[in-house]
Structures are given as structure tokens and as C-alpha cells.
C-alpha positions as CSV (number, residue, x, y, z in Angstrom):
1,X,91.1,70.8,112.0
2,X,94.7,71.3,112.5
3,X,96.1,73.4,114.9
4,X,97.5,76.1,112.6
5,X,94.6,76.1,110.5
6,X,93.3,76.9,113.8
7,X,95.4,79.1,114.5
8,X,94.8,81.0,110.8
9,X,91.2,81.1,111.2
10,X,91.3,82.8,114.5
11,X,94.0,85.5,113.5
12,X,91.4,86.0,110.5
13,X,88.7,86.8,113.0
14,X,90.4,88.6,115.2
15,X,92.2,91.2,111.8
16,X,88.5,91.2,111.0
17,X,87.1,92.8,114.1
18,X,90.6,95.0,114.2
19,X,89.8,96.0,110.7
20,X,86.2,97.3,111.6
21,X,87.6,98.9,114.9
22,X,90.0,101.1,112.8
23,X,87.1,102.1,110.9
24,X,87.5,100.6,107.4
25,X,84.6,98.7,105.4
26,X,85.4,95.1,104.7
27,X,83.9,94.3,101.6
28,X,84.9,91.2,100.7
29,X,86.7,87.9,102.9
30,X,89.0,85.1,101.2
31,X,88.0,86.1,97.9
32,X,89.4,84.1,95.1
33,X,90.3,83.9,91.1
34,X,91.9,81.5,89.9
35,X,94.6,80.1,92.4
36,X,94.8,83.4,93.9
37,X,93.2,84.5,96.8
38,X,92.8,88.0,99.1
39,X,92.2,87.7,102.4
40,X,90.5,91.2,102.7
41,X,89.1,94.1,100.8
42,X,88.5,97.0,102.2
43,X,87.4,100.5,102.0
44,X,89.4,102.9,103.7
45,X,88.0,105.7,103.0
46,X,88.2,106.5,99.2
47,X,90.8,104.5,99.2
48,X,90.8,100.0,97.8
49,X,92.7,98.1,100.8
50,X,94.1,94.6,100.1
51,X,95.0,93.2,103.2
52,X,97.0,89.8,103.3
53,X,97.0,88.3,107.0
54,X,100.4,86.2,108.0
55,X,99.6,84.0,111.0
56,X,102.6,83.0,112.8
57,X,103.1,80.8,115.8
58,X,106.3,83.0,116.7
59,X,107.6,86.2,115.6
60,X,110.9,85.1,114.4
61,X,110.2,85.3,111.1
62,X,111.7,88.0,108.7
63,X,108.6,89.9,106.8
64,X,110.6,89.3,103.5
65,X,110.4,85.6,104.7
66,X,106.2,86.3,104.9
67,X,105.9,88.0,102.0
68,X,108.4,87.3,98.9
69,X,108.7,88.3,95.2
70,X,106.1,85.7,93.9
71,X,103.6,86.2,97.1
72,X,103.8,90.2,95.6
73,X,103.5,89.5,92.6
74,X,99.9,87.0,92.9
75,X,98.7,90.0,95.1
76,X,99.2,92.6,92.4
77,X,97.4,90.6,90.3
78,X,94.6,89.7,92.1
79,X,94.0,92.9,93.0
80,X,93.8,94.2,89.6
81,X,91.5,91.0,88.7
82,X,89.0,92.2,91.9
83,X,89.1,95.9,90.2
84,X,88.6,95.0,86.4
85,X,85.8,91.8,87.7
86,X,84.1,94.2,89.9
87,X,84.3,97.4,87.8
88,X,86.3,99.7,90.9
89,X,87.7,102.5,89.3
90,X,90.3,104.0,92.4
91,X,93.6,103.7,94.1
92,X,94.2,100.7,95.6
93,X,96.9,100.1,98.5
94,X,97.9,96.6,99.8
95,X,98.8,96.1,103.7
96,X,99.6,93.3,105.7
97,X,98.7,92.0,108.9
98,X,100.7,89.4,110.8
99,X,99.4,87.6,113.5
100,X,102.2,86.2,116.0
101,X,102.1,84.2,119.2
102,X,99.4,82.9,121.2
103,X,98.4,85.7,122.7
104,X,97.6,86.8,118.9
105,X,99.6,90.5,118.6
106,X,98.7,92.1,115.2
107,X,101.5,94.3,113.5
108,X,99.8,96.4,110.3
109,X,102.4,97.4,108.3
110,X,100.5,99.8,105.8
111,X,101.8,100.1,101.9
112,X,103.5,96.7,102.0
113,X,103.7,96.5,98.4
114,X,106.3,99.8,98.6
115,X,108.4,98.4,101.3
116,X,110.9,96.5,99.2
């Protein structure tokens, strides 16, 4: 395996167990339609989380850069997609986690979506 796939799969494991520490309930990992795909969903609280993970092997990188119009956009959609597949009736927020450096420092940024 490559070293930033690596790389990706560890950040993965290590927003996972960050996740579960901040209480939420991860419901689903990597799930997919189509050529879309969500790292996490999570319960936090009453509220749907979408969490998309961003590992990076420095943190020079500008979150617009992580995280553009079309990256937005395929979240949005996939989010609704999990909500009407799974028959989830309830707010839904999208976060991101990015995952920088190899000692592996996690930045959540919470309502990503509203940002920009």
C-alpha cells in the first residue's frame, strides 16, 4: 500500500476513535452511492453528522484548497441520497476533519458546508 493511502487509513482510524471520544455515534464508515462517498455518519445527538476526513502530509494547505465547490456540492448530495435511502427524517450538518503531519493533529471545523 502506498504511503499516503497509509497515511489516509490511519487519520481514518484515528477521526474514528476521536469521533466516539467526543461522544457521537458513528453509524456508518466510507459509505458510498454512486461515485460518491462519506467518510462518516454520525449521530450527534438528534442531530445527522457528515464528516469528510482530509488527510494531509503538511498543513499548508488552504481549507478551500481541501474542500472546493464540486467536493460541496457531491457531499450535499450524498447526504441527501443517505437520508432519502435510509428513510432519516432530521437535520443534518456536515463537518470536516483534517488530518496534518506525522504526528496526525486533527482540526474539526464544525458546519463546513456554511463556511463559504
Amino acid at each position: 500500500m502506498a504511503w499516503h493511502n497509509k497515511q489516509g487509513k490511519y487519520g481514518e482510524e484515528k477521526v474514528n476513535r476521536y469521533l466516539l471520544d467526543m461522544g457521537y455515534t458513528v453509524l456508518e464508515r466510507n459509505w458510498r452511492v454512486g461515485h460518491r462517498e462519506l467518510d462518516f455518519v454520525c449521530l450527534d445527538g438528534e442531530v445527522l453528522v457528515v464528516v469528510e476526513v482530509k488527510t494531509r502530509a503538511d498543513d499548508d494547505v488552504s481549507l478551500l484548497d481541501l474542500l472546493d465547490y464540486r467536493k460541496k456540492r457531491n457531499l450535499q448530495a450524498a447526504g441527501a441520497a443517505y437520508l432519502t435511502k435510509k428513510n432519516i427524517h432530521r437535520e443534518i450538518r456536515f463537518d470536516l476533519v483534517v488530518v496534518t503531519g506525522a504526528e496526525m493533529h486533527l482540526e474539526y471545523i464544525k458546519e463546513v458546508i456554511d463556511l463559504f
